[in-house]
C-alpha positions in Angstrom: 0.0 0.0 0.0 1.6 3.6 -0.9 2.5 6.2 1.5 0.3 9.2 1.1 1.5 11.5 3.9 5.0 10.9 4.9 5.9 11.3 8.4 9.3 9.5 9.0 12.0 10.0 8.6 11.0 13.4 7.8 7.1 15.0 7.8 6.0 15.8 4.1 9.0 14.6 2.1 9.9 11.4 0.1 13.1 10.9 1.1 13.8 7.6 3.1 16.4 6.5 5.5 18.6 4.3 5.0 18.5 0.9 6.8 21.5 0.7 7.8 21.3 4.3 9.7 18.4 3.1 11.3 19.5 2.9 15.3 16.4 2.5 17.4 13.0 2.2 15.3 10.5 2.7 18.0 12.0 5.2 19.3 12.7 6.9 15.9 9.1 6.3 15.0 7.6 7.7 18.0 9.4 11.1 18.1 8.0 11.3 14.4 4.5 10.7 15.1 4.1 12.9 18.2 6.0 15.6 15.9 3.5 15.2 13.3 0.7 15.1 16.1 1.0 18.2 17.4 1.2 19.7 13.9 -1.7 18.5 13.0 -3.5 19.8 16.5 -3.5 16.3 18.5 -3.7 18.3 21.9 -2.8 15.5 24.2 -0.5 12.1 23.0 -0.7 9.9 25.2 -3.0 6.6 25.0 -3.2 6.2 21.4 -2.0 3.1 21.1 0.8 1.7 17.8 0.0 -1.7 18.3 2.0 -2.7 15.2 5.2 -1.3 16.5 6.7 -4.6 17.8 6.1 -5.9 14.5 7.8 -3.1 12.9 11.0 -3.4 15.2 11.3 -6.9 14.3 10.7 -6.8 10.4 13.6 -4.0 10.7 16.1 -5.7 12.8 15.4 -8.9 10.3 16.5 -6.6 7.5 19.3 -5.5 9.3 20.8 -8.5 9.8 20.1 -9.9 6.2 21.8 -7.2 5.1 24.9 -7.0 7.4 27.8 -7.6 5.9 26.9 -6.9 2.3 26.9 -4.0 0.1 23.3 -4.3 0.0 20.3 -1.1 1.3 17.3 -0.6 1.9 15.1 2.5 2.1 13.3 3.0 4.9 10.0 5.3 5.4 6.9 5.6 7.6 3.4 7.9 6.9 -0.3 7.5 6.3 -1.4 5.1 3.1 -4.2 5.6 1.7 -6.4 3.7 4.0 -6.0 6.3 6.9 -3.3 3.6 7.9 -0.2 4.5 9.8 2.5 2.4 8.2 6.1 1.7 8.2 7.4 0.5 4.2 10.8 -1.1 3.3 12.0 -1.0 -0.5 14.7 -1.8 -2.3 16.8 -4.7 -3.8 18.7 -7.7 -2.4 21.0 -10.0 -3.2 19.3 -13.7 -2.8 20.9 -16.6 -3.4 22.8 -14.9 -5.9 20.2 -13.3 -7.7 18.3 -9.7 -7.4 14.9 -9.5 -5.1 12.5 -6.6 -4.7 11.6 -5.9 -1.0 8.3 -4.0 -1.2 7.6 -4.5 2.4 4.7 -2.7 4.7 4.1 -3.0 8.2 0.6 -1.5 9.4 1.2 0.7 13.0 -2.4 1.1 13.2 -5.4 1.0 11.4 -7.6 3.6 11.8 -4.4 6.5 12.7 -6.1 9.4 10.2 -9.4 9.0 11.5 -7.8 9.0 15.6 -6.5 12.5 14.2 -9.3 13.9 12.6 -11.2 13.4 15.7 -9.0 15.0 17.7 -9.2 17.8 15.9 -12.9 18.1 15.7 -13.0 17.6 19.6 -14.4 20.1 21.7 -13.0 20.3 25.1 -13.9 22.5 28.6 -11.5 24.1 31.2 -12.7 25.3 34.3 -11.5 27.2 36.8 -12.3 26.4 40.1 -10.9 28.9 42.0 -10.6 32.1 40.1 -8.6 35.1 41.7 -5.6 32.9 42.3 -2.9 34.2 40.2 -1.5 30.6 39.8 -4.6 28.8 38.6 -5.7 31.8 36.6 -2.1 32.2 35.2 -2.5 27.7 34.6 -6.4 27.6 33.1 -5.5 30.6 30.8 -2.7 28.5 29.2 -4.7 25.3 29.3 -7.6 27.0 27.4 -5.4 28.2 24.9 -3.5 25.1 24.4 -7.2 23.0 24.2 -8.6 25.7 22.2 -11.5 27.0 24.3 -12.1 29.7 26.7 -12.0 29.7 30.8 -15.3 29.2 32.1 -16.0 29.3 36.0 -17.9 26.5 38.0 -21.4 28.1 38.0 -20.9 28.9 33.9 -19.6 25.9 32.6 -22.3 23.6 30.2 -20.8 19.8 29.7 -23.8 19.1 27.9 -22.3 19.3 24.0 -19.3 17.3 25.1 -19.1 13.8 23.9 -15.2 13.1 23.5 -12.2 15.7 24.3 -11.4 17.0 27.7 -12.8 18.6 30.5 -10.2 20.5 32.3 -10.8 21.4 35.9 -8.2 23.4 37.3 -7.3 24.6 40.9 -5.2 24.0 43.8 -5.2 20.3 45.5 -4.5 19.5 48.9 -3.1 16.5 50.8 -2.3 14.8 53.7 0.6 12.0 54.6 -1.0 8.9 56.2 2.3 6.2 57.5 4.3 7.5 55.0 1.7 7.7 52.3 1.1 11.1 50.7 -3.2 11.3 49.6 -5.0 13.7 47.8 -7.4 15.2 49.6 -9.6 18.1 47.8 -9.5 19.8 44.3 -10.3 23.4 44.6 -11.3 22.8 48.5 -14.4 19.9 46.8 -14.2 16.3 47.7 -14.8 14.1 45.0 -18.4 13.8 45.1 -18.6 17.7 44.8 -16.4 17.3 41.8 -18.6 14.6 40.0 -21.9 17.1 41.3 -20.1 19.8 38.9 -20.4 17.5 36.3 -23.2 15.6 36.6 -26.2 17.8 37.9 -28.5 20.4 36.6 -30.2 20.5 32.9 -29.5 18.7 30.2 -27.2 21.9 28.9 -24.8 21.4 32.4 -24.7 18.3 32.8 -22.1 15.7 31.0 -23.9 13.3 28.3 -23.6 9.3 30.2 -22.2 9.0 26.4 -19.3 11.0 27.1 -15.9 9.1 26.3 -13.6 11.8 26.6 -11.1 12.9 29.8 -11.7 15.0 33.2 -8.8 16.1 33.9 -8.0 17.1 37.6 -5.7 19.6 36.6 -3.9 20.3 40.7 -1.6 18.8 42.7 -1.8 15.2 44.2 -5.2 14.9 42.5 -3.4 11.0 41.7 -1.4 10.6 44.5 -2.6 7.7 46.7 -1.6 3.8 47.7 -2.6 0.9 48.7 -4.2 0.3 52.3 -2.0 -1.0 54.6 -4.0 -4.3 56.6 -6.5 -3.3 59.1 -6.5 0.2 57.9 -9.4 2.2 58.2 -8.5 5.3 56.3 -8.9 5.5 52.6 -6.0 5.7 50.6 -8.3 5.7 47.5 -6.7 8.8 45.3 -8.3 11.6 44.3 -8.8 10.9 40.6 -9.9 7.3 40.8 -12.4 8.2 43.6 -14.3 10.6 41.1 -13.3 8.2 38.3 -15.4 5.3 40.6 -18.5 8.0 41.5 -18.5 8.4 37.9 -19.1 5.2 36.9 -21.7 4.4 39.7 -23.5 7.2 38.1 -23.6 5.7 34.8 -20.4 7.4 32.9 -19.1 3.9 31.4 -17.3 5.5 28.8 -15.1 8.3 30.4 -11.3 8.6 31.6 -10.2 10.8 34.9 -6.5 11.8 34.8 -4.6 13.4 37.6 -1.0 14.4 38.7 1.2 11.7 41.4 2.5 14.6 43.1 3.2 18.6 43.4 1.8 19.7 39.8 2.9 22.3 37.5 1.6 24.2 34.0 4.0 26.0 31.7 2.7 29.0 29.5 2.2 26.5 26.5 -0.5 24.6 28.9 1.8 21.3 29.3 1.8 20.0 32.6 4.2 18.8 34.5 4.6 16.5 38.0 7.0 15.6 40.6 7.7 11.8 41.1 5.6 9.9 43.9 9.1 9.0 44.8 10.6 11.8 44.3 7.9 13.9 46.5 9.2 14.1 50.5 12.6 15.1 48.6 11.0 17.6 46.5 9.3 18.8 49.9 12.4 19.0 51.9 14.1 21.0 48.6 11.5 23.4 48.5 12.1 24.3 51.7 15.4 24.5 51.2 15.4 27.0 48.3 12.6 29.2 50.7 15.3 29.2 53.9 18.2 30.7 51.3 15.5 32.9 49.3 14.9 34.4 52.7 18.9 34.8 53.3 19.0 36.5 49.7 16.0 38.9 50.3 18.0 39.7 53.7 21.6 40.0 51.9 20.4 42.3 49.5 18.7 44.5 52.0 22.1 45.1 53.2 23.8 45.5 49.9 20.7 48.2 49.2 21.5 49.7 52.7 25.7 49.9 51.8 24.7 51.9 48.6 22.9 54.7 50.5 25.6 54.9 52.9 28.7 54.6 50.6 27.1 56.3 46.9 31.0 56.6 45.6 31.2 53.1 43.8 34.5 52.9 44.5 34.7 53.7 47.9 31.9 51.1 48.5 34.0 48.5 46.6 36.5 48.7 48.5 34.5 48.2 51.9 35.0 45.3 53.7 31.2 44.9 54.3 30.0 45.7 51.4 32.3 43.0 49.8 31.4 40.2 52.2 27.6 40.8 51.5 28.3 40.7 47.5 29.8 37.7 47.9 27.5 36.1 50.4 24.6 37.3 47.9 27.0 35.3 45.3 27.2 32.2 46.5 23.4 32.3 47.9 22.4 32.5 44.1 24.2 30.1 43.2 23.0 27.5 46.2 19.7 28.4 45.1 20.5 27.2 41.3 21.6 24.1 42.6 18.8 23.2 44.6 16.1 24.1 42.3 17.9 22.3 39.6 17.6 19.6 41.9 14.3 19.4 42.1 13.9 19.8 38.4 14.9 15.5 38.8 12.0 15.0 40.5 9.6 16.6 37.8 8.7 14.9 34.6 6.7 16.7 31.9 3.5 15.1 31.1 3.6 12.7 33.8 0.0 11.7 35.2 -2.1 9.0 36.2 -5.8 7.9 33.8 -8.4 6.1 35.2 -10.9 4.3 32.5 -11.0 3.8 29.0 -8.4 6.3 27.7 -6.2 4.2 25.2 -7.2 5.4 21.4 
């Protein structure tokens, strides 16, 4: 089957890749497709499924070897055919048995791959914000609307109704508490989880969520995923956040639909990615954040005294060459540069796009 869009080795052009170059397939093949993804206006990757990649990986590391040690190459490419197929083709000629074959090989990624992007496109998705006036969730719903290609709506505003796939985004602070050692969500925007599945399941026909919806709510706060398992003869819920309103859902009828929450402290960027810190990686991403506030503080209070040396010494050179004024520009120094370390530091414990799902939520 011919290649109609080609996506790999490079989006829109012809040219293939040589076999031989070929280093890591699925690797290769993924950071094409999630290029070409978000050109095309996929909004969020992750869960649709390439279940034909193992079989690509192998029919390219039989190739390889057949080939090894000859002259021989083969081209190597990857788009849509024209069955809305994502598909990985080999061409060329080798040497068998002394005599020429044509390779005219095809692998099929997935089957319906133009018709998982067109509907992602056609989507129509919801972000709320649940606590508006907070600078950071105002700052984090403004950039998820703009990223999903909506507007911010608030709580008493918002009509699910229309929604049948796509994302509803509800965005606000979470809270927590640390149970033997176990770090729980709590509350999104100060509701329980019930509260949350009221804001989307009550009221008319236009406010409520259609029991046909099989799109995403996203609890877009912190620890709205973080959770465990009971320890024996526990009697506190260590349920998290997301799958409680993922499980009040379902008891309500919502079959079809997907919750997804952040494992720990969560973050947006001003493209409307988000970001998490490890469920490992938490208590040390506590204890660092703490860290960088104790030296902030020491900063604030060195440059209080550098701002105080400047009104007592205003001859720059005179100040330079003031004992105290050079012990506080170095202190200030070294305090930036402590503070560097320890936020890049906790930059280990973050991964972008790192979040739990709940429910159907593989395409």
């Amino acid at each position: 089957m011919a290649l109609e869009t080609y996506i790999y080795p490079k989006k829109g052009s012809n040219t293939p890749k040589n076999l031989s170059d070929v280093k890591d397939i699925a690797s290769e093949l993924n950071t094409a497709v999630v290029a070409y993804c978000k050109d095309e206006g996929v909004l969020d990757l992750q869960g649709i499924k390439l279940p034909g990649l193992s079989d690509a990986m192998s029919t390219i590391s039989n190739y390889q070897k057949e080939i090894k040690g000859t002259s021989n190459e083969l081209s190597v490419r990857a788009g849509i055919d024209t069955k809305g197929q994502l598909a990985l083709t080999v061409s060329g000629i080798l040497s068998r048995k002394g005599k020429p074959a044509k390779i005219d090989d095809t692998v099929v990624i997935r089957k319906d791959f133009a018709s998982i992007v067109t509907a992602s496109q056609n989507q129509a998705n919801a972000v709320v914000n649940l606590q508006k006036g907070d600078k950071t969730i105002d700052n984090a719903a403004k950039a998820q609307a703009k990223k999903f290609g909506t507007t911010v709506e608030e709580p008493d505003d918002a009509e699910f109704g229309d929604l049948t796939s796509g994302y509803v985004i509800l965005a606000a602070h979470g809270s927590r508490v640390e149970v033997n050692g176990t770090i729980i969500g709590t509350k999104l925007g100060k509701r329980t989880p019930q509260q949350i599945v009221d804001l989307l399941t009550s009221g008319d026909k236009r406010k409520r969520l259609s029991k046909n919806f099989s799109g995403t709510v996203w609890l877009s706060g912190c620890f709205t995923a973080a959770g465990g398992i009971a320890p024996p003869n526990s009697d506190y819920d260590y349920e998290s956040f997301a799958r409680s309103v993922w499980q009040l859902l379902k008891k309500n009828g919502y079959e079809h639909a997907s919750v997804k929450g952040q494992p720990g402290t969560a973050y947006t960027d001003a493209a409307g990615e988000k970001s998490s810190t490890t469920p490992t990686g938490q208590k040390d991403n506590d204890k660092l954040k703490k860290q960088v506030a104790e030296v902030q503080a020491q900063i604030e209070k060195a440059e209080t005294a550098l701002a105080k040396l400047k009104e007592d010494f205003p001859d720059d050179g005179e100040r330079r060459a003031n004992p105290a004024y050079v012990k506080q520009f170095v202190l200030l120094s070294e305090l930036k540069k402590i503070t560097e370390a320890l936020k890049a530091e906790r930059q280990t414990n973050i991964i972008k796009g790192l979040v739990a799902t709940y429910g159907v939520s593989a395409r």
